[in-house]
Chimera marker file (.cmm) of the C-alpha trace (Angstrom):
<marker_set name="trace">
<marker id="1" x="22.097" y="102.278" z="58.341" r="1" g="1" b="0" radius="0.5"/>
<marker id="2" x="22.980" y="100.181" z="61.505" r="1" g="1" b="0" radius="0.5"/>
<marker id="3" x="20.204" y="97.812" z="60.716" r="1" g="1" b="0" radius="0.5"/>
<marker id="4" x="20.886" y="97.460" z="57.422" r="1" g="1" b="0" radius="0.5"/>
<marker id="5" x="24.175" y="96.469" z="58.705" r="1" g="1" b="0" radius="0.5"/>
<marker id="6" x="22.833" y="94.133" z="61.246" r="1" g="1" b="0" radius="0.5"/>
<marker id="7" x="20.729" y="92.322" z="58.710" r="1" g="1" b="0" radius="0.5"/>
<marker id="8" x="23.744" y="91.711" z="56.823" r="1" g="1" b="0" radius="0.5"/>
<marker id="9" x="25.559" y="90.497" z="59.520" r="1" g="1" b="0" radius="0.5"/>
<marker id="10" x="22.396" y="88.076" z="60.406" r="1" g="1" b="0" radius="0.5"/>
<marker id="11" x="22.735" y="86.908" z="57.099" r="1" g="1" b="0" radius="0.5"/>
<marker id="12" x="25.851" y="85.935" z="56.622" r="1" g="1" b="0" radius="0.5"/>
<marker id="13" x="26.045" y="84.574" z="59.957" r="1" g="1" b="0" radius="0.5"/>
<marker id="14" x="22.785" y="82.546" z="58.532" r="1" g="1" b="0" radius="0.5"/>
<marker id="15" x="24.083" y="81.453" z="54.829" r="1" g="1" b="0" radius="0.5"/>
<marker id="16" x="27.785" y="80.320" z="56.883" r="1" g="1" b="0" radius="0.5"/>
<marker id="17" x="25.408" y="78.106" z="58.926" r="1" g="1" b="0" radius="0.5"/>
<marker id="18" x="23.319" y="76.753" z="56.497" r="1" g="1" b="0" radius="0.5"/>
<marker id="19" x="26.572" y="76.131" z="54.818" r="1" g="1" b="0" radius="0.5"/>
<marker id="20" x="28.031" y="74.138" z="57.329" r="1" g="1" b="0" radius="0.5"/>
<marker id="21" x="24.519" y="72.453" z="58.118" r="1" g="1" b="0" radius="0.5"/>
<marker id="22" x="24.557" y="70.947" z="54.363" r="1" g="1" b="0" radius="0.5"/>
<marker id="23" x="28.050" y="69.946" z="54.519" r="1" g="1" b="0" radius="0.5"/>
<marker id="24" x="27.120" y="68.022" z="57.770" r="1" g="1" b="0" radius="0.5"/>
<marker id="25" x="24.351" y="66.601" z="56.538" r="1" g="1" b="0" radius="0.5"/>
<marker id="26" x="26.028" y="65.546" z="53.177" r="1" g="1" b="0" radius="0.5"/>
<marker id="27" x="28.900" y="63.979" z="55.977" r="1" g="1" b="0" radius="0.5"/>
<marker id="28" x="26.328" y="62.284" z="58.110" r="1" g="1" b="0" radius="0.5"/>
<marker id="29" x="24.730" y="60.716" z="54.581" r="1" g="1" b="0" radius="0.5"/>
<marker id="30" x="28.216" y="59.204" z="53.380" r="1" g="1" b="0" radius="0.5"/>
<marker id="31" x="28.975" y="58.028" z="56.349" r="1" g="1" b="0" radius="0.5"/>
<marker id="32" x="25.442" y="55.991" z="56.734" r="1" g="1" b="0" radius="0.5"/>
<marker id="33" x="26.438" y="54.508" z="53.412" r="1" g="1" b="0" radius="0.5"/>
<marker id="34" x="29.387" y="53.245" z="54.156" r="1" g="1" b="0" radius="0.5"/>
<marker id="35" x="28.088" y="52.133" z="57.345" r="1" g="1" b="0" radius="0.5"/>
<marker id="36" x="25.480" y="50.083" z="55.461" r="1" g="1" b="0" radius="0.5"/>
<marker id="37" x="27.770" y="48.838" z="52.616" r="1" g="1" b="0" radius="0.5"/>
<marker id="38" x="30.242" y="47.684" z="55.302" r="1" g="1" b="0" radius="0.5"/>
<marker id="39" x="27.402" y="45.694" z="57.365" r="1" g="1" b="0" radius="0.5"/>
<marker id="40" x="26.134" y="44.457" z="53.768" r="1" g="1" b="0" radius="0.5"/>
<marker id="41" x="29.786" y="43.305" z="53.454" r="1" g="1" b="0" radius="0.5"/>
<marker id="42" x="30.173" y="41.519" z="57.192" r="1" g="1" b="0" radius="0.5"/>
<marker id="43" x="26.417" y="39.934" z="56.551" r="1" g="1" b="0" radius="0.5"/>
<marker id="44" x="28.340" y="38.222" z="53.201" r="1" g="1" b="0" radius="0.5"/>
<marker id="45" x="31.293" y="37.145" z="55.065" r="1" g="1" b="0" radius="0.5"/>
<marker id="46" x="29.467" y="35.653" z="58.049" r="1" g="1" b="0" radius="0.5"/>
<marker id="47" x="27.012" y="34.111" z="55.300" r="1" g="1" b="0" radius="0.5"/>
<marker id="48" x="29.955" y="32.339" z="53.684" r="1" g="1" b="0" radius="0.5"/>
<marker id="49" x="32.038" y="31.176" z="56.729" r="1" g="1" b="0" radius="0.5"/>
<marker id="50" x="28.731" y="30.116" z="57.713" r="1" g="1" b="0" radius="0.5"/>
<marker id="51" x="28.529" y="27.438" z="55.055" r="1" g="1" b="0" radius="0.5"/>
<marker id="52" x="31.991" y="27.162" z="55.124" r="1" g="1" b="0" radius="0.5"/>
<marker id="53" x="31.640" y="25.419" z="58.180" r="1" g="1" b="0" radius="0.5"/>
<marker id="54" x="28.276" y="23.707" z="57.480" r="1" g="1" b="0" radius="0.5"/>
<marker id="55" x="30.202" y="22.017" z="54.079" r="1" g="1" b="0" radius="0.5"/>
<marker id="56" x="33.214" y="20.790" z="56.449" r="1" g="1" b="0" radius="0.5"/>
<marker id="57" x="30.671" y="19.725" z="58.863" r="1" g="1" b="0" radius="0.5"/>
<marker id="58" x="29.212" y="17.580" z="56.369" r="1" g="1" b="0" radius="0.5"/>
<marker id="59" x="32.185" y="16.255" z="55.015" r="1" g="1" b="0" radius="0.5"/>
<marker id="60" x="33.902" y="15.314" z="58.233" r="1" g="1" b="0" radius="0.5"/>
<marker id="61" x="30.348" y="13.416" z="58.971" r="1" g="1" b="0" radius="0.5"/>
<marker id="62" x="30.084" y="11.566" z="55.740" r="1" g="1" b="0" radius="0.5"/>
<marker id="63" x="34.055" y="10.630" z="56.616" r="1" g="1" b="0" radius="0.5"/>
<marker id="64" x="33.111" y="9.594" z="59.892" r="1" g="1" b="0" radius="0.5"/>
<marker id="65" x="29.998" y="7.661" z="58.633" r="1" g="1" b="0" radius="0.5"/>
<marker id="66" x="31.964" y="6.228" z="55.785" r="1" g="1" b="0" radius="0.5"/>
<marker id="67" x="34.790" y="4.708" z="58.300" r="1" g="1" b="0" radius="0.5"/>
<marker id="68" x="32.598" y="3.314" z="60.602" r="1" g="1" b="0" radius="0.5"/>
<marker id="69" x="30.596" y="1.244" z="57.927" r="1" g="1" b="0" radius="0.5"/>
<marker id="70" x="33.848" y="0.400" z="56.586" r="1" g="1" b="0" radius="0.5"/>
<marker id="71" x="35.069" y="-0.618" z="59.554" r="1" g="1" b="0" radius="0.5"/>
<marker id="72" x="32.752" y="-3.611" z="60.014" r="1" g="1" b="0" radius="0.5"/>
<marker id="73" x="33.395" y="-3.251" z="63.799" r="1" g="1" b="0" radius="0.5"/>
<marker id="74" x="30.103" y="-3.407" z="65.665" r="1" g="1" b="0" radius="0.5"/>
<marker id="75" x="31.033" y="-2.018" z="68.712" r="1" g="1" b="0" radius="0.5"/>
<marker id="76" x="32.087" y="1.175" z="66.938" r="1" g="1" b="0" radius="0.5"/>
<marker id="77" x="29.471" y="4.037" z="68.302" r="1" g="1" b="0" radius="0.5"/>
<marker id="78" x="27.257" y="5.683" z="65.489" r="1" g="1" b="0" radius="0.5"/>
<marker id="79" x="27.943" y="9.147" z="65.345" r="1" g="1" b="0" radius="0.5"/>
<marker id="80" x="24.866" y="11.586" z="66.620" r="1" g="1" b="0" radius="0.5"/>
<marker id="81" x="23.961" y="14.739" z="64.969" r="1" g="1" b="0" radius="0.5"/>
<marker id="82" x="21.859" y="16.995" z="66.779" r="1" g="1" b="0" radius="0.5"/>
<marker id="83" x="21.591" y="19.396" z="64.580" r="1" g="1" b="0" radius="0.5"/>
<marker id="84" x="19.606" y="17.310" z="62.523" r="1" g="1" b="0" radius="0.5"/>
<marker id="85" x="17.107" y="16.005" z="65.449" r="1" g="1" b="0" radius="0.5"/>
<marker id="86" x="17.964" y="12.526" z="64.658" r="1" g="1" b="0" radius="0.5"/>
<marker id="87" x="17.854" y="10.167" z="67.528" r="1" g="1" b="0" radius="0.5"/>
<marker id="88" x="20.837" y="7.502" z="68.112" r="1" g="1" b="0" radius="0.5"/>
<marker id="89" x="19.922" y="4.327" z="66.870" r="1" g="1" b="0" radius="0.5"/>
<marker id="90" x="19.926" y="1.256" z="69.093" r="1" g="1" b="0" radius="0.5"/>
<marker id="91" x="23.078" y="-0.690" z="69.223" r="1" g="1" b="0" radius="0.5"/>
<marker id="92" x="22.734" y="-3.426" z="67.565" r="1" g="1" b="0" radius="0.5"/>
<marker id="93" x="22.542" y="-7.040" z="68.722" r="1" g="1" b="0" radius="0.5"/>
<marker id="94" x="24.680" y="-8.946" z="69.730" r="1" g="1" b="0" radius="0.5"/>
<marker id="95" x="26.193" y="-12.019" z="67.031" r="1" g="1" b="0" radius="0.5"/>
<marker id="96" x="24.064" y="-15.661" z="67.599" r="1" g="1" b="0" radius="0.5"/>
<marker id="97" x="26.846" y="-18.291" z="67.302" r="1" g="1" b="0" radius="0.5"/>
<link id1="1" id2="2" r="1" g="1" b="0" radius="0.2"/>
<link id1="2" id2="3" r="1" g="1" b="0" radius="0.2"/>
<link id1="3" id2="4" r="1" g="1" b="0" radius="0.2"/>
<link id1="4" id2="5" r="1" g="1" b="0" radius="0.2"/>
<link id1="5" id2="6" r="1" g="1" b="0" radius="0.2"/>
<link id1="6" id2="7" r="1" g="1" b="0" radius="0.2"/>
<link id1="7" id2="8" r="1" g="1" b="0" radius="0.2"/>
<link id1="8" id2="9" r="1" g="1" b="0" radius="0.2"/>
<link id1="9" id2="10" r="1" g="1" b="0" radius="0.2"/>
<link id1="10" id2="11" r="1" g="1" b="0" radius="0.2"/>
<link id1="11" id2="12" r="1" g="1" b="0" radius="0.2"/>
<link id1="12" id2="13" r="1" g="1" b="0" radius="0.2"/>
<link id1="13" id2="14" r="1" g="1" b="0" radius="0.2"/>
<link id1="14" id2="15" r="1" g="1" b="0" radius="0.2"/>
<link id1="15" id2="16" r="1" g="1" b="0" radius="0.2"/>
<link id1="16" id2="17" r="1" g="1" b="0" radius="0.2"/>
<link id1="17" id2="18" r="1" g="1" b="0" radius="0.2"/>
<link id1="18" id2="19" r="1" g="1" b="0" radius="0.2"/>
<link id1="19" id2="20" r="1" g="1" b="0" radius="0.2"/>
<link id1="20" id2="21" r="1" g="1" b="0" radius="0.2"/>
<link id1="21" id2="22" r="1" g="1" b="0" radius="0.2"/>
<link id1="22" id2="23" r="1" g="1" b="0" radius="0.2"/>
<link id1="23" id2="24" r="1" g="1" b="0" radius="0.2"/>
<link id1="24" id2="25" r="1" g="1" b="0" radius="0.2"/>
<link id1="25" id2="26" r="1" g="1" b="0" radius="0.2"/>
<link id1="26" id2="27" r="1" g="1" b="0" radius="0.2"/>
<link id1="27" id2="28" r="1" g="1" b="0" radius="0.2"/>
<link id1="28" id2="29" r="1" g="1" b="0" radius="0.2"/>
<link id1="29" id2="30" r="1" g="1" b="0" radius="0.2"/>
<link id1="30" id2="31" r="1" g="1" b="0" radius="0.2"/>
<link id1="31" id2="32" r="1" g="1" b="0" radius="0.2"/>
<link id1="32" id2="33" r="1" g="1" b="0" radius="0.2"/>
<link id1="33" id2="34" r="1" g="1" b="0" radius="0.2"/>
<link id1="34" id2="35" r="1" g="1" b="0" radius="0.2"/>
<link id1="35" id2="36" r="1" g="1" b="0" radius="0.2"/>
<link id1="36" id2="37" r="1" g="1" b="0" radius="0.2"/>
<link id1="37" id2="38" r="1" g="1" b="0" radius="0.2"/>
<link id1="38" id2="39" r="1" g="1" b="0" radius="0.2"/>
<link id1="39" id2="40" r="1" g="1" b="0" radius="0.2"/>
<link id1="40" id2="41" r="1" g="1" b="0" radius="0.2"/>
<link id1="41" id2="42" r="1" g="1" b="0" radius="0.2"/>
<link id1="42" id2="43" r="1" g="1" b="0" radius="0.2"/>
<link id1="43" id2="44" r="1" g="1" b="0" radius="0.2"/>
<link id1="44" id2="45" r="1" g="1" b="0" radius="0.2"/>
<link id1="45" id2="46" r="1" g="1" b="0" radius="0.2"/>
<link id1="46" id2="47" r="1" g="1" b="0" radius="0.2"/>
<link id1="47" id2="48" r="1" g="1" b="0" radius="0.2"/>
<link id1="48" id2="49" r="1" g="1" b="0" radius="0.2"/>
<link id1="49" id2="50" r="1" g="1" b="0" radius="0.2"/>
<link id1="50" id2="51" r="1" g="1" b="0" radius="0.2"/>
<link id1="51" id2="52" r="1" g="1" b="0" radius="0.2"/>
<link id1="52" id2="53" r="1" g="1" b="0" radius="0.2"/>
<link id1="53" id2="54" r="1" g="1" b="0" radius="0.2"/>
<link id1="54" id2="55" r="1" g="1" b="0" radius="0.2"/>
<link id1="55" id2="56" r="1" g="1" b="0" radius="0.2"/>
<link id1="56" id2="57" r="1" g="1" b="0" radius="0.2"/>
<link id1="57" id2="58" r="1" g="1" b="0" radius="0.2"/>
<link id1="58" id2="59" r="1" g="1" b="0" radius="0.2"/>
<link id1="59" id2="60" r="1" g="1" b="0" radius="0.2"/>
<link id1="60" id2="61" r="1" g="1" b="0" radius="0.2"/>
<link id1="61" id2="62" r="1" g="1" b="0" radius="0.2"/>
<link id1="62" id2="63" r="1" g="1" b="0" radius="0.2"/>
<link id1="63" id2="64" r="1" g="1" b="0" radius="0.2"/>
<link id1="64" id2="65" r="1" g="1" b="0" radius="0.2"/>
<link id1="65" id2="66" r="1" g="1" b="0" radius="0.2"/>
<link id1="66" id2="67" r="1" g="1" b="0" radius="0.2"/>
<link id1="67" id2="68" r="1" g="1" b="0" radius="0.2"/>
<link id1="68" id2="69" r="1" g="1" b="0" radius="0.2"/>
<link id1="69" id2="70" r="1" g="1" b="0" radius="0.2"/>
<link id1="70" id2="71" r="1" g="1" b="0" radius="0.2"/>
<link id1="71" id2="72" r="1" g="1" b="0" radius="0.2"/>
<link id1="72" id2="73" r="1" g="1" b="0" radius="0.2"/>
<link id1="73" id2="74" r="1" g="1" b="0" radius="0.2"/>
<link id1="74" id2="75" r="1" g="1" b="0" radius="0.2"/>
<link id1="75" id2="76" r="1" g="1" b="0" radius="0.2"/>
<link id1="76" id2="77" r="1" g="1" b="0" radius="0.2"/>
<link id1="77" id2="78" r="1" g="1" b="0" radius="0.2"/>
<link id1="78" id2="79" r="1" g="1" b="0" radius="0.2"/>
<link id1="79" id2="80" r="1" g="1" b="0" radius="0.2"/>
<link id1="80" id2="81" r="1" g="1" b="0" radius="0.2"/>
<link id1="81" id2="82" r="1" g="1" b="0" radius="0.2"/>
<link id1="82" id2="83" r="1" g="1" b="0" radius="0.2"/>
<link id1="83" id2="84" r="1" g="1" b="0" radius="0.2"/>
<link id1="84" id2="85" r="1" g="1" b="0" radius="0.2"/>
<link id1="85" id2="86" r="1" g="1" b="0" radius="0.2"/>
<link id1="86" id2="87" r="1" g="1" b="0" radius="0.2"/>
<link id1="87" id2="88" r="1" g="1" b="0" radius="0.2"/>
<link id1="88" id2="89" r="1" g="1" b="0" radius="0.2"/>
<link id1="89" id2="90" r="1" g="1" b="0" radius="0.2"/>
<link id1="90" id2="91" r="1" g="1" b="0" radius="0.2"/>
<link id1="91" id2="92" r="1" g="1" b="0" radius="0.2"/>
<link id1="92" id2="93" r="1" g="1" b="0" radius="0.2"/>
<link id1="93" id2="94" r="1" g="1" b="0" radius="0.2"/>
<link id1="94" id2="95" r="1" g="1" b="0" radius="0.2"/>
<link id1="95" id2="96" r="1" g="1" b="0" radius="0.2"/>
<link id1="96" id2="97" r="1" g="1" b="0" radius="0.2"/>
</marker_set>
């Protein structure tokens, strides 16, 4: 009789783990997911401040490039880009009157 009981005890005391075991695991598994859907989510954001900043990049350069050719001054510096590996040009020379 007592180890009849005992095995009982053993399990229940084994199911209520096993219980608690898949409910941890289940926890564990949401919590990865919305772990990944968040990074997915910050890798989007980054992506699109990212060209955010590449497109006002641009347009401040083509503003900059447009003034100084508009300009007509010759003394005005060219504007270097090093993200695009482009070397300054040489100044250019000087007027022969």
């Amino acid at each position: 009789m007592a180890l009849q009981q005992y095995t009982a005890q053993l399990t229940e005391k084994y199911n209520h783990l096993k219980t608690e075991y898949v409910q941890l695991k289940a926890e564990h598994a949401k919590q990865k997911a919305e772990d990944a859907q968040r990074y997915a989510q910050l890798k989007v954001e980054r992506a699109q401040h990212s060209a955010q900043q590449k497109a006002e990049h641009d347009q401040l350069r083509e503003f900059v490039m447009n003034m100084a050719s508009q300009s007509g001054d010759t003394s005005a510096p060219t504007p270097f880009w090093p993200y695009n590996n482009q070397p300054r040009p040489p100044p250019p020379a000087p007027p022969l009157c």
